[in-house]
N, C-alpha and C positions, 0 to 999 in steps of 0.2 A: 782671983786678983792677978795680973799682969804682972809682971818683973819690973822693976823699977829699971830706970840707964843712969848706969852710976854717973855720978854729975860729972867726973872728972871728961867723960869724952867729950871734944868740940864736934858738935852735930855739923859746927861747919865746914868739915874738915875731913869725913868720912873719906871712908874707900868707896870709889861709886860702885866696882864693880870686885866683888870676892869671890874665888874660886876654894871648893874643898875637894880635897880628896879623902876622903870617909872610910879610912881603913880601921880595920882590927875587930870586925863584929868575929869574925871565928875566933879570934883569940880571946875575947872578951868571953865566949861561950866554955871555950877549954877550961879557962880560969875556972869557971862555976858549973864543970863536969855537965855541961850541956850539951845539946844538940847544934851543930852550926848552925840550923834554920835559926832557932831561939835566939842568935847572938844578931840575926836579921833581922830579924821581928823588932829588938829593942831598939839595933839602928835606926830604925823608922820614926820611934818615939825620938829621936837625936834629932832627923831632919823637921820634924814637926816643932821642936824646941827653937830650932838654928834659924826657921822659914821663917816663926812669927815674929823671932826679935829680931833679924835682920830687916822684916818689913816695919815694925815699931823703931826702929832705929832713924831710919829712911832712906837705907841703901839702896841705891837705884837696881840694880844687877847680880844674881847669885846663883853661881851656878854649878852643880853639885855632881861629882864623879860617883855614877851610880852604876854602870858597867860596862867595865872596858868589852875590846875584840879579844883580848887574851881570857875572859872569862868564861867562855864559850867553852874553854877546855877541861874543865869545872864536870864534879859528876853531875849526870842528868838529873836525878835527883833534887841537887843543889838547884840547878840554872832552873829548872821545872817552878820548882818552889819560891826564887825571884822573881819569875816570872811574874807568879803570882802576885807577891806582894806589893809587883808595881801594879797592876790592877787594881787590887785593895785600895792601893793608895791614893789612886788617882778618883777611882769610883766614891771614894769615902771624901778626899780634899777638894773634889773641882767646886761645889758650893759653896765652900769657904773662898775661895779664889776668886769667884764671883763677887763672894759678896766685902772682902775685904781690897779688890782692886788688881790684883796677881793675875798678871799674864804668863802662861805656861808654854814652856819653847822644849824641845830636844834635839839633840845635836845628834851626829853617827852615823851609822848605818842602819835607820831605822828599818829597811827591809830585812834585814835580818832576824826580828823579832819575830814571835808566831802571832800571827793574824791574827788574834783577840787583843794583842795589846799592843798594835799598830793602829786599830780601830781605834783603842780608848786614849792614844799618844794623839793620835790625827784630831779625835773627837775634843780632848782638850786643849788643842792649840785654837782650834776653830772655834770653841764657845768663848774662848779667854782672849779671842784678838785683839779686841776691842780696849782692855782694860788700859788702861795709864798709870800703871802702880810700879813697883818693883816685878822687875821679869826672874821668872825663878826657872834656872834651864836645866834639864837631865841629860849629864853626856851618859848615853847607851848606845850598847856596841860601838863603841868611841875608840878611835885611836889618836892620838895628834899625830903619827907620822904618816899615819893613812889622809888624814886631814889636809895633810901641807903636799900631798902626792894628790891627793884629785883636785887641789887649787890650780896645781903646777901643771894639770893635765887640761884644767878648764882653759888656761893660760894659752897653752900649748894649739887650742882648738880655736882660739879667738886669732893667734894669730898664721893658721894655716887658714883659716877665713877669710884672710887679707885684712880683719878688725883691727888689726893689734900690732904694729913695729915691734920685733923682740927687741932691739934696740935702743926701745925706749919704755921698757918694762919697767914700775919702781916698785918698793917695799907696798905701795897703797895701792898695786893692781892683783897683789898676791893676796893682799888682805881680803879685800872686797869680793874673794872667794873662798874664802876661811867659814865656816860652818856656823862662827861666832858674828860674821858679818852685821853690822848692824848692832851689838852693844856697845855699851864703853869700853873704853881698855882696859885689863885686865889690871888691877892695883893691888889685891891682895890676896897670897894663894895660903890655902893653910892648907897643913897634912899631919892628921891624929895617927898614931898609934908609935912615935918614935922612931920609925923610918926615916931616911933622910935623904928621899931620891922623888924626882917626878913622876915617872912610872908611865911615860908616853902621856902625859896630860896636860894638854896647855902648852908645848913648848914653843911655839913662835907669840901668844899672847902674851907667857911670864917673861918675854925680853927684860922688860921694865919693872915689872911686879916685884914687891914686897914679900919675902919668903917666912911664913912663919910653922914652926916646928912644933909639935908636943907630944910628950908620953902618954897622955890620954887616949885609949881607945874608944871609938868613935860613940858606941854607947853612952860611953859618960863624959861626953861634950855637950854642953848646955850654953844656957844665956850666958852667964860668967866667965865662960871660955871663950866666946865669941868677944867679948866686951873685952878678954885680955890680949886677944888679939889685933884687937882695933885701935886699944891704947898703946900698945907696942908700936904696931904701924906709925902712931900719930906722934911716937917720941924721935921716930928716925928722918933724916932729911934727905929727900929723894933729889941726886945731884942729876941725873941723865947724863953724867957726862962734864958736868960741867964741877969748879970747884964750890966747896963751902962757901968763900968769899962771894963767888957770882952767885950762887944759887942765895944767899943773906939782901946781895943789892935789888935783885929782881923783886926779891917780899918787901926791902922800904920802896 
């Protein structure tokens, strides 16, 4: 039986596009004298929980910090055995993804993966192109400041091309080479395990974004966590800049 949406959220009013950062499966495994892989493995039960209610919701966009460039440094071991589970995961989910609408996107430096799961990254973006659903994206081997440096290099090469005035460069030419190019903009970033930092993820999309916080390690973030994150969002008033009063006159 499906999760019910607690009635209190306005469906009309979502976050179109939600970013996570999914930390704490090692510490979740420490806690219960585990293996780190173990606290991995459960993580995955977390994104399978987080994927179907955020497509049951009808969030357009979600896209989920699954492994930074700094995780590389990680024993072999570890990175070996992620590895894997993103296979697993992808081999076990892409017919679900099919058949519930999800189009499948990854951000990074995908060449840096080992060639089994550049094949099944590539293989699911290509069967899932088509879909019109919620895009569900995996930043791997992700950095944002690698991100905003090969924009600023793409930039850079448009206008030694003679393409491009630097002098007439704005915020929406930097964007439109952003790795995330092409979704909505970023409205709500959550990050489990109590941390209270970005961590190189997202930082030119969370300009504007909604920051929401929790002690939960990412294991035991489920439907009810996402939903209290979405109701929090929907009780704050996003000013851009502008005051309460203007941002009040714009909604009459």
């Amino acid at each position: 039986m499906e999760p019910r949406i607690d009635p209190r959220i306005d469906l009309g009013r979502l976050p179109r596009h939600i970013g996570i950062i999914m930390d704490g499966n090692g510490r979740w495994a420490k806690k219960r004298f585990l293996p780190r892989i173990a606290g991995h493995r459960e993580g995955v039960k977390a994104v399978d929980r987080v994927v179907a209610h955020a497509r049951r919701m009808g969030v357009k966009a979600l896209t989920l910090y699954s492994f930074s460039l700094e995780n590389w440094s990680r024993p072999r071991e570890e990175v070996d055995a992620l590895m894997g589970i993103l296979a697993e995961y992808l081999e076990r989910e892409l017919r679900r993804m099919l058949r519930e609408g999800v189009r499948f996107n990854a951000i990074g430096h995908l060449e840096d993966l080992p060639p089994f799961a550049q094949k099944m990254v590539a293989d699911a973006m290509r069967d899932t192109a088509a879909q019109e659903g919620m895009v569900l994206t995996l930043a791997l081997s992700y950095g944002s400041r690698r991100e905003i440096a090969d924009a600023a290099r793409a930039l850079a090469r448009e206008a030694a091309a003679g393409k491009l005035d630097p002098e007439d460069i704005e915020e929406a030419d930097l964007a439109r080479h952003l790795y995330t190019a092409g979704l909505p903009e970023l409205d709500l970033l959550i990050r489990t395990s109590g941390e209270l930092r970005l961590s190189n993820y997202l930082l030119w999309q969370a300009a504007y974004a909604e920051l929401y916080f929790t002690d939960l390690y990412w294991p035991d973030f489920g439907e009810q966590e996402l939903e209290a994150a979405v109701l929090d969002f929907q009780s704050r008033v996003r000013k851009f800049g502008l005051t309460e009063e203007q941002v009040a006159g714009r909604k009459g």
